[in-house]
Steps between C-alpha positions, in 0.01 A plus 500: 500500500194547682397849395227756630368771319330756642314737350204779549368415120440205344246413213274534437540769625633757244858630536889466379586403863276184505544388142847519555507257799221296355747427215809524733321194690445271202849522399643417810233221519637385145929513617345221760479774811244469790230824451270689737362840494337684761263763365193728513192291514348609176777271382440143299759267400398187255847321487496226683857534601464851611411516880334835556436588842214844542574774776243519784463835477609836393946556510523531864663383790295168514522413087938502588459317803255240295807526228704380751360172577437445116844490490577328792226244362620443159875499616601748236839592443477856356203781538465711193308773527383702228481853555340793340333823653184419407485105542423438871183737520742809592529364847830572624526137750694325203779687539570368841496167357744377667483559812197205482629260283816290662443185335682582186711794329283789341613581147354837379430543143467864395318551230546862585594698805264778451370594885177397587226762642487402847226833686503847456803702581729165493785674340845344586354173644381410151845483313617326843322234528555420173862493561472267835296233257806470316723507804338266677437236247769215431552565127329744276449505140477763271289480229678761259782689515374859653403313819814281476726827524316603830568139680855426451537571891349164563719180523305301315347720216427370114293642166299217377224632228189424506343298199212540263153454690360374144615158401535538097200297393365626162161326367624191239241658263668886549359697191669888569257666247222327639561551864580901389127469333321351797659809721360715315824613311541629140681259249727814454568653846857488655324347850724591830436319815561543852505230780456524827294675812425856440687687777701908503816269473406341116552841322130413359374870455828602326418179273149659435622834435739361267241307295300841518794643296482199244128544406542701159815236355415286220501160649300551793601380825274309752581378859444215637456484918589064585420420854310610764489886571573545906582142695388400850799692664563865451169644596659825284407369159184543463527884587793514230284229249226810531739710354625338198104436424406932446871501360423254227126660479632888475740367256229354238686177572234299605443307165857422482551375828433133572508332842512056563434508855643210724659266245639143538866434389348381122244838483836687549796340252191535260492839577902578524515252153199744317678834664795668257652693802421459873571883633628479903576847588564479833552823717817334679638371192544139381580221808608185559173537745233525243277177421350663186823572343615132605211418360553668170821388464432084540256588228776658274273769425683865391452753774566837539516599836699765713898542615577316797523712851896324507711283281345191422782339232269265355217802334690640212261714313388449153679136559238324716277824598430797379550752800408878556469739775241471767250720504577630129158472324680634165748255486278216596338591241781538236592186624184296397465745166877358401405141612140544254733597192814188576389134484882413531497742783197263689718189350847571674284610822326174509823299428648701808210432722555113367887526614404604810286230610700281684657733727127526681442117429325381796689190551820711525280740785418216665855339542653830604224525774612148626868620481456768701255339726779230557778757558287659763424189632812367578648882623224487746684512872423135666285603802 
């Protein structure tokens, strides 16, 4: 297929939403499909067989007409655009996607249907025009199950998860007590790291409050922040990321909390491979829609992280996470304390997170992508 991506991130700019599509666009390329992605112009693609096309300006009415002739140009059979709130410079023009592009069916991929701020006062509009994205579009796609529930109504609807935005790469030469020593971490400490922007959604301060509670146990417990702390996105972060710095200072953390900064993909499996437990207590509970716990889990690392908003089969605490309550700063913490005393306990989590591998295997994404793609495809009225 001839396949475009569109999307309002892409690196290097920092964010799930364009490491996902950078990696979604390489594994196409590899299952022998035609590529090209339309993004922000702060974007840079080095493949040679990746076609990547810049806007000419801001998400408005003249960057969808200019993604109409892109498609019309490179004779593309399918549109897939990759939504998030925060992705397309909260400008609310993507949503009326197609209404400019004609040249090929729009496929919308969720990565979650929270509503956009759109000016003052919106109120109603904000969940609507949300809802007339999805409407609108050929196909959408889901990217876990929450958002899945609310798009049944659509003809063409599918969950397809989203993979791990770190390819597991760990140094040849990997030395765990030596990269714990160069991070400043005691030969003795039970180390806990988190992955992953800094935003109200990670559950980060209830993770600082719970170390707070940890300071006086025997083993002591340091933290370990992989990644970058805001993105290029949400321009919320670094209010939030302000936060968790006089949190962790009032706390008398600041010795025992250690931050990488931007990482490459070997910088972080060194990190996830030197880290006994990588804590992910999200506010919303574990998704399918999370990158860092994707991430997490193609590194068969043990996590604890929190109970899912809705059923998701395929978490079964204590199995292949450990989960716990959002929000529940004593139980997060009980949670790490138990995981500090139990090497088997960190063993069976980490064979779990093994187990559960494949089912986020990017070559499996991919394919599904293609399926659907096709399905829509060949729905699509003859005009």
């Amino acid at each position: 297929m001839r396949i475009g991506l569109v999307t309002g991130e892409y690196p290097p700019m920092q964010g799930g939403i364009g490491a996902h599509c950078h990696v979604l666009a390489q594994t196409l390329s590899d299952q022998g499909h035609d590529v090209y992605i339309f993004s922000d112009a702060q974007a840079i693609e080095s493949d040679p067989r990746l076609h990547l096309t810049h806007t000419p300006a801001r998400w408005r009415g003249a960057t969808l007409r200019a993604l109409n002739a892109w498609a019309t140009e490179h004779r593309l059979d399918v549109v897939n655009l990759h939504y998030q709130t925060a992705a397309y410079q909260m400008s609310p023009w993507i949503h009326f996607i197609t209404r400019y592009v004609k040249a090929a069916p729009v496929v919308t991929t969720f990565h979650d249907l929270r509503f956009p701020y759109l000016f003052p006062k919106a109120g109603p509009l904000r969940p609507w025009i949300v809802r007339r994205l999805a409407r609108i579009s050929a196909g959408v796609i889901a990217t876990n199950h929450e958002d899945a529930a609310r798009l049944t109504f659509h003809r063409h609807h599918a969950l397809i998860p989203i993979g791990s935005s770190v390819r597991v790469d760990l140094p040849p030469d990997f030395d765990r007590l030596a990269w714990r020593a160069r991070l400043g971490i005691p030969a003795d400490a039970f180390l806990v790291a988190h992955f992953g922007f800094i935003n109200h959604s990670k559950g980060v301060d209830t993770l600082i409050d719970a170390l707070a509670l940890l300071q006086r146990t025997p083993r002591p417990i340091h933290l370990l922040m992989i990644g970058g702390r805001t993105g290029s996105s949400d321009p919320t972060n670094a209010a939030y990321a302000q936060t968790i710095d006089a949190r962790i200072a009032s706390a008398g953390l600041t010795a025992r909390v250690h931050w990488t900064g931007f990482v490459d993909d070997r910088a972080a499996s060194g990190h996830f491979a030197a880290s006994d437990v990588i804590a992910l207590p999200f506010r919303d509970g574990a998704s399918y829609r999370r990158s860092s716990l994707m991430a997490a889990i193609q590194h068969g690392c043990a996590i604890v992280t929190t109970r899912p908003a809705v059923d998701i089969p395929t978490f079964v605490s204590s199995q292949n996470l450990l989960l716990v309550a959002p929000g529940n700063t004593p139980a997060l913490a009980a949670a790490l304390q138990v995981s500090a005393k139990s090497p088997e306990l960190i063993a069976a989590l980490r064979d779990g997170a093994h187990a559960l591998r494949q089912e986020f295997a990017w070559d499996h994404i991919a394919r599904a992508n293609v399926a659907f793609f096709e399905k829509v495809c060949h729905d699509r009225p003859t005009r």
